[in-house]
C-alpha positions as CSV (number, residue, x, y, z in Angstrom):
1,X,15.0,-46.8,3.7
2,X,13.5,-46.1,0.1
3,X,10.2,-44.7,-0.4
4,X,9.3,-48.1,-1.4
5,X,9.9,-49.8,2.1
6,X,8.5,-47.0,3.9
7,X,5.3,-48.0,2.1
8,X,5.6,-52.0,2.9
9,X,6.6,-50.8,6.6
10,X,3.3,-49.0,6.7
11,X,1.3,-51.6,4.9
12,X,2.7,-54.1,7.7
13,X,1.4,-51.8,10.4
14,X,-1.9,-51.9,9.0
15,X,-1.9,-55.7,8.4
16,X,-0.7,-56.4,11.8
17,X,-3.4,-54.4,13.1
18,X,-6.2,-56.3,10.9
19,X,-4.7,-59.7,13.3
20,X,-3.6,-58.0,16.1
21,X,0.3,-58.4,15.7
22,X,3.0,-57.2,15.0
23,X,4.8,-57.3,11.6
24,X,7.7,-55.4,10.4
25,X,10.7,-56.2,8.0
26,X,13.4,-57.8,9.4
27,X,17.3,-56.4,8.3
28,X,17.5,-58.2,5.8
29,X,14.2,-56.2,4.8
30,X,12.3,-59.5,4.7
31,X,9.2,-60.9,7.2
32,X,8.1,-64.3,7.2
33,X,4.3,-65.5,8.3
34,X,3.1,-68.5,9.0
35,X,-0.2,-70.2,9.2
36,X,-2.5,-72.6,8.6
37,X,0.7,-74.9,7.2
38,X,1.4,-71.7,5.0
39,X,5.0,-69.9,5.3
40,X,5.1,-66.6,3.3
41,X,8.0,-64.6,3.1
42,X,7.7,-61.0,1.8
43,X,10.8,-59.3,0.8
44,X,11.3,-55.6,-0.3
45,X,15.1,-55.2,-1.6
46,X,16.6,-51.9,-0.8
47,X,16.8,-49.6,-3.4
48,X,14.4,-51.5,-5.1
49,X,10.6,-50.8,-6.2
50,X,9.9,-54.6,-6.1
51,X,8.2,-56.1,-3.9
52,X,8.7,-60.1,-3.9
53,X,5.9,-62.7,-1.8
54,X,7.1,-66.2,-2.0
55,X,5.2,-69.1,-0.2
56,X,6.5,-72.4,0.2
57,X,4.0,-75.4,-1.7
58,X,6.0,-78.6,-0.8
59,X,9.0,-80.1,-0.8
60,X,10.3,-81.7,-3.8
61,X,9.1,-85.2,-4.7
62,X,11.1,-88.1,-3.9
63,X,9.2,-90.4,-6.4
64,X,6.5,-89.6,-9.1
65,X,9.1,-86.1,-10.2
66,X,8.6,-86.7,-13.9
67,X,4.8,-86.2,-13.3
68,X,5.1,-83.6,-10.6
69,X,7.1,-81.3,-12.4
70,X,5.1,-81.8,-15.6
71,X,2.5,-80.6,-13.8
72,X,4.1,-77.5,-12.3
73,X,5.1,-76.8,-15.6
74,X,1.5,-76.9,-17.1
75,X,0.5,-75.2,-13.9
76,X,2.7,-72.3,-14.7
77,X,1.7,-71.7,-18.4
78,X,0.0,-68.7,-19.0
79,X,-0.1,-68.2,-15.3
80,X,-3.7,-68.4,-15.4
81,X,-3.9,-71.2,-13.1
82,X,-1.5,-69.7,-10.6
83,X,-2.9,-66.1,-10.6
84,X,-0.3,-64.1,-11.6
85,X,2.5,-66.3,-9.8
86,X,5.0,-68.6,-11.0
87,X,5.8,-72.0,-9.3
88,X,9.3,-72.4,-9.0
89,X,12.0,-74.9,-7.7
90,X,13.9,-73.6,-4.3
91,X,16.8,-76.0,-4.2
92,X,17.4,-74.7,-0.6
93,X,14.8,-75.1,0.8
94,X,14.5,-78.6,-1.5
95,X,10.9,-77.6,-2.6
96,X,8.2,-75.8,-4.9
97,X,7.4,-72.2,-3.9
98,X,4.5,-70.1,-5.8
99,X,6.1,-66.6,-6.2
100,X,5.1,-63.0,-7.1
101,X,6.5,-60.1,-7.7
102,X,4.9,-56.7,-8.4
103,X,6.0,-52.7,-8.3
104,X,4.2,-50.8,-5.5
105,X,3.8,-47.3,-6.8
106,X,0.6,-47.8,-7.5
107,X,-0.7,-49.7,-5.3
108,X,-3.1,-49.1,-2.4
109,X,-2.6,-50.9,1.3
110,X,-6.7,-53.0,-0.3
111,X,-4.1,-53.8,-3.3
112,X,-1.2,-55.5,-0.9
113,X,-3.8,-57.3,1.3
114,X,-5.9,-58.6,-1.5
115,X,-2.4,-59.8,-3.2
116,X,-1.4,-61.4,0.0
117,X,-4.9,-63.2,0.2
118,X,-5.0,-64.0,-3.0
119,X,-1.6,-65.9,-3.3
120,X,-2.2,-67.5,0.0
121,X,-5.6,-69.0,-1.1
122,X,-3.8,-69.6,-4.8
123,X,-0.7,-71.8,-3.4
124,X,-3.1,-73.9,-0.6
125,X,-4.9,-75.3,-4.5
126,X,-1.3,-75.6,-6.4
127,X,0.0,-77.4,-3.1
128,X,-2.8,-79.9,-3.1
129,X,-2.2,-80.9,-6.7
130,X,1.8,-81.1,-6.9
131,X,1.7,-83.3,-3.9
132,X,-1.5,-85.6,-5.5
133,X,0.2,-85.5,-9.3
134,X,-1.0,-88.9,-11.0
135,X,2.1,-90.8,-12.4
136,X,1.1,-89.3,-16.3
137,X,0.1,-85.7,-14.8
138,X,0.1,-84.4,-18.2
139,X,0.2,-87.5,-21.3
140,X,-3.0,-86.2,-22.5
141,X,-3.1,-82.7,-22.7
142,X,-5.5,-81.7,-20.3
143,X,-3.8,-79.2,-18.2
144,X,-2.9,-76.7,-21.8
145,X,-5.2,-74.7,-22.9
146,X,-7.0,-76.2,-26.2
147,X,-4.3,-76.2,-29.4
148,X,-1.3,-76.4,-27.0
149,X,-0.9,-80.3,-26.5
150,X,0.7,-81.7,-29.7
151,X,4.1,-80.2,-29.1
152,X,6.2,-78.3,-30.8
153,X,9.4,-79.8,-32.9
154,X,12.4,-77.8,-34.2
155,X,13.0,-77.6,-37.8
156,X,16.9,-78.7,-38.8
């Protein structure tokens, strides 16, 4: 087990004691939590110093997909909007998924929670708007930041 994992295992300890459960990494060094709708699945690769926190938005549109992923995509600029995450396509799972990824040296057990938290209460808003995207999500401009909406076209 590298250092790394040895620090998620204790994080888990502590989180698990904050809600009274359990949680540990699984063998393939991964732990999946649900709640309130929410799936998040937290994965620490061996021999890695990443630590990876994916949660599951919605599943892919059926209809309206121009839109939606317009809107993902103008979600995911800058990743202002999704705090540091990046929506993404799981074409296993057939849906979005809002996922992070960060080193742990640094960080504090306050640091893990507060990341959990944060891109729990992060995907719950970028859920509610993929599944609601208006059939010209982004014709206007209004989801780039000002200067951003005319395009950009390739010289020959």
């Amino acid at each position: 087990m590298s250092n790394m994992q040895e620090q998620v295992t204790h994080w888990l300890i502590e989180l698990g004691q904050l809600h009274g459960e359990s949680f540990k990494l699984d063998e393939e060094h991964q732990l999946k939590l649900s709640s309130n709708q929410q799936t998040l699945l937290i994965t620490a690769p061996p021999g890695s110093e990443q630590l990876y926190l994916t949660v599951i938005l919605c599943d892919l549109p059926a209809s309206n997909q121009k839109a939606t992923y317009e809107l993902a995509l103008g979600l995911n600029l800058y990743q202002e909007k999704t705090r540091g995450a990046a929506i993404a396509v799981d074409s296993q799972a057939n849906a979005f998924v809002l996922s992070y990824c960060t080193e742990t040296a640094h960080l504090s057990f306050n640091d893990f929670n507060n990341i959990i938290n944060n891109l729990l209460e992060t995907s719950e808003g970028v859920a509610v708007q993929l599944q609601s995207a208006p059939d010209s999500a982004l014709t206007d401009g209004s989801q780039f930041p000002p200067g951003l909406d005319m395009g950009l076209a390739l010289k020959p």
